[in-house]
Every structure is written in C-alpha cells, then in structure tokens.
C-alpha positions in Angstrom: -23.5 -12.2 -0.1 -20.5 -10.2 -0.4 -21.1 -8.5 3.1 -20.7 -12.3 4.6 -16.9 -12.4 3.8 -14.7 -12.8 6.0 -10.9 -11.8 5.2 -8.9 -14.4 6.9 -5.0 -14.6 6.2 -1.7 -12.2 5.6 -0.2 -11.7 1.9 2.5 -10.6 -0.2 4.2 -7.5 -0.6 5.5 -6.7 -4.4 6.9 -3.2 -5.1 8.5 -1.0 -7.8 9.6 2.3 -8.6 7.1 4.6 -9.2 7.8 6.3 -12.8 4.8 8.3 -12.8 2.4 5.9 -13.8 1.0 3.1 -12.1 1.4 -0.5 -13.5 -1.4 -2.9 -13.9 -1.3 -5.7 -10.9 -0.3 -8.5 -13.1 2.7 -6.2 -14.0 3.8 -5.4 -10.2 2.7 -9.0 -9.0 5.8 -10.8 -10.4 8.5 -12.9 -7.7 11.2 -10.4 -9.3 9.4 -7.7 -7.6 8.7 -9.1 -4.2 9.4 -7.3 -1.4 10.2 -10.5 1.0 8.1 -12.9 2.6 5.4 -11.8 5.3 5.6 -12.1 8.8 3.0 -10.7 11.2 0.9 -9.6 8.1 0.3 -5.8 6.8 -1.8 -3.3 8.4 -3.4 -0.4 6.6 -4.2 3.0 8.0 -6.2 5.7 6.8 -6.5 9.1 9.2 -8.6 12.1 8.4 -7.9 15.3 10.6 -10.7 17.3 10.1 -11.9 21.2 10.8 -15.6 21.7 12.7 -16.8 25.6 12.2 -19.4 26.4 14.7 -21.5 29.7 15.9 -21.0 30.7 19.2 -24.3 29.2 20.3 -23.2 25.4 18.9 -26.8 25.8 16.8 -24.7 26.4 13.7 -21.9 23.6 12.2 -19.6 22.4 9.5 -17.1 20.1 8.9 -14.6 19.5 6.4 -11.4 17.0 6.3 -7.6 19.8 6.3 -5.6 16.7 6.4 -5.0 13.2 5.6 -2.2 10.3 5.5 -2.7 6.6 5.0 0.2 4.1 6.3 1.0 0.8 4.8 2.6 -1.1 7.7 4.1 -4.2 6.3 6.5 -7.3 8.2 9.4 -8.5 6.0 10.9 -11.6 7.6 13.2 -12.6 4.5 15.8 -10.0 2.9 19.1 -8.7 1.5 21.0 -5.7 1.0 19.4 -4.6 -2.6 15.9 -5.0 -0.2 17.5 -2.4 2.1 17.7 0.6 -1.3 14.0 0.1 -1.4 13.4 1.0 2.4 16.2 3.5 2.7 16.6 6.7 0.5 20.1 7.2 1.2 20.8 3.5 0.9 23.1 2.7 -2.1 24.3 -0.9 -3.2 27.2 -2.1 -4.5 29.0 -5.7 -5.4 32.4 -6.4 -5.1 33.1 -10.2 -5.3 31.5 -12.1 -3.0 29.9 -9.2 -1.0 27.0 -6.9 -1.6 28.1 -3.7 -0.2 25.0 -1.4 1.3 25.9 2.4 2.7 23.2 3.7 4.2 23.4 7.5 4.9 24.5 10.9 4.6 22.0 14.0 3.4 23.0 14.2 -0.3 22.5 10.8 -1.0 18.6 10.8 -0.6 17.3 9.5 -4.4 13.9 10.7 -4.1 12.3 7.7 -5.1 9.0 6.9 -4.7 7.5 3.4 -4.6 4.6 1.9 -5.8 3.8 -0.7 -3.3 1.2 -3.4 -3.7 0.0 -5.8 -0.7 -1.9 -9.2 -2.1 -4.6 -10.8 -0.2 -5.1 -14.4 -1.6 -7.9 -16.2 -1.7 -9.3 -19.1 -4.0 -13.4 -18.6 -2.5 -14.2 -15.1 -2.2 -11.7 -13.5 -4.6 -8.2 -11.8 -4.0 -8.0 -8.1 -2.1 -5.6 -5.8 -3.6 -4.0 -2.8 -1.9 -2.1 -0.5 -4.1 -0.1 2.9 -2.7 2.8 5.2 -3.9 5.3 6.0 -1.3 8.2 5.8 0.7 9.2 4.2 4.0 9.3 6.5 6.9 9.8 4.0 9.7 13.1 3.8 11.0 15.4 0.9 10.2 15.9 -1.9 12.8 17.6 -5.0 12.6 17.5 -7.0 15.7 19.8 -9.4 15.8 18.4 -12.0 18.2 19.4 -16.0 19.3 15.9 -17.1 19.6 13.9 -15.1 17.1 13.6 -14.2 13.2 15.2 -10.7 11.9 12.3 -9.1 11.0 11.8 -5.2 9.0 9.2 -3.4 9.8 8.6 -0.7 6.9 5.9 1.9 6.8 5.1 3.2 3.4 3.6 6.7 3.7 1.2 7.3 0.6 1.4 10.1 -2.1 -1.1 11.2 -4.5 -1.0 8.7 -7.3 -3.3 10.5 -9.5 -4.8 14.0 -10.4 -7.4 13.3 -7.8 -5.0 12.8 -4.5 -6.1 9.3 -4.6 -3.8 7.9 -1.7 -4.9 4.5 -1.3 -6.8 1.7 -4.1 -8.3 -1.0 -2.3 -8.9 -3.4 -5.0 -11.5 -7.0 -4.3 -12.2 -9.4 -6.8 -16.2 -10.0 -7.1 -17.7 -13.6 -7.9 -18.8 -13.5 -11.5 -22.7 -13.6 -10.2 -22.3 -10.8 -7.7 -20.4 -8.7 -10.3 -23.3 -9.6 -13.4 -25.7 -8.7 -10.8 -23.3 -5.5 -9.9 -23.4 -4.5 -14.2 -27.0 -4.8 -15.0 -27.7 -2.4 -11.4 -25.3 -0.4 -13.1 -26.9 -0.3 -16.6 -30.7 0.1 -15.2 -29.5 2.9 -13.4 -27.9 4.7 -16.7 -30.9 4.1 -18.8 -32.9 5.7 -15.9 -31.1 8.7 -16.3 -31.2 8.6 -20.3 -34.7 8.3 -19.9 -35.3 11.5 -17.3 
C-alpha cells in the first residue's frame, strides 16, 4: 500500500541551533522556530562520489563510496533581519529603537553555528514526511529587490554528521497504524526466528 503514495505538496521549514543533541520533532516543530513561509518548496540532495578499483584486464572490480554531501535547498518567501543570523555566520543583530540592525561580515565574526534544520511534509491521508539535517547555509545571500515579484532567500543547508555514525540526513514518514502493526509483527516473527536458530 505504502508503495502507492504519492507525495503531493511543499512544507515548512523550522530550525534551531544545534547544541549537540538533536531535539525530538514536536520540540523543533513549534511557530517560534519557523524559518519563514515556503515558496517554490524544498529540494533534497544526496551525492555519493565513489572509487572503482579494477585489474588491468576490467575481469577484476570494486567499489566503495570516498565522499558524500547531502543539500537541503529550501525557498523562504517571508523574513526579517533575526532570520538573516540563521543564514549568515558572520551575521549579527542588534535593536536600537525602532530598527533591527543586521551587519553581515567580516572574517572574525563567523559563530560557528550549526543548525538543526527540519523540513515538514503535511499530510492528513498518508501520514506527514519529516526531513531532519544539521548544518549550515552555504548558498550565497541574495535579495532581489523586484516591482513585480516576491523577495525570496534561497538557503542551502549543507549537512554534518549528527551522530556517531555520520548519519547526514533522517528522512522520517509516518506509517498508517495497519501498515505499521503489520510492519511490528514482521518484525517480531523475524526475531523469534533468529532466537529459535
């Protein structure tokens, strides 16, 4: 059943600085923590770079991944200046009055920050799709200022090990409660099995 879905619709972007240990969804989900609101939806990339090791007669191989990265590339039509410190290492916000004050730049003012970003897939009949990274934006910064069209940021968040496995991306999908009960007892013949051998 599950291999009949069809994932139809954008999402909602939620971040927060990464601590060193990732908080549970309900946690990061919260309008405080929103990002901004979508535009253009969120695209996410995953690329291996591998290594093949051959004999000089091609009769002989083996492969094995050297390299990985995994991009979240998100749309964020609605924003302010405190959005900006969470795109931009060097960015730094102040308020004097009236006026929120970013400066953006200069080498020394990099935080180091990492951010734990999650991108959330609604939907009421086949269960929500989480995606859940550490990382930091490595797209540049644009704002176009234009008379016929919406300002929109386009971040890229550039994953980091979150765990003591290198685990760079979670993809996270609800499962209807029959699919899942179906899913446990698969899982619990299968450990008896092994008990049993």
């Amino acid at each position: 059943m599950s291999k009949k879905r069809i994932v139809l619709g954008s999402g909602h972007t939620y971040t927060m600085e990464f601590t060193g240990a990732l908080p549970e969804i309900a946690t990061i989900e919260t309008e405080e923590n929103r990002l901004g609101h979508t535009s253009a939806g969120a695209s996410l990339e995953y690329t291996p770079e591998s290594y093949t090791a051959t004999d000089d007669f091609g009769t002989v191989t083996k492969t094995i991944i050297i390299k990985e990265e995994a991009l979240l590339k998100l749309g964020i039509c609605t924003f302010n200046g405190s959005t900006l410190e969470k795109l931009v290492s060097t960015a730094r916000v102040t308020t004097e009055g009236n006026k929120r004050i970013v400066k953006i730049g200069g080498l020394n003012n990099d935080n180091g920050k990492s951010w734990v970003v999650l991108f959330a897939h609604k939907d009421k009949k086949d269960g929500n799709i989480y995606v859940l990274i550490v990382g930091k934006n490595t797209a540049p910064l644009t704002l176009a200022f234009a008379k016929d069209k919406e300002t929109v940021i386009n971040p890229e968040f550039k994953a980091e090990p979150q765990d003591d496995e290198g685990t760079l991306i979670q993809y996270i999908e609800e499962i209807p409660e029959a699919e899942a009960a179906k899913a446990s007892n698969e899982s619990g013949e299968a450990t008896d099995d092994g008990e049993d051998a």
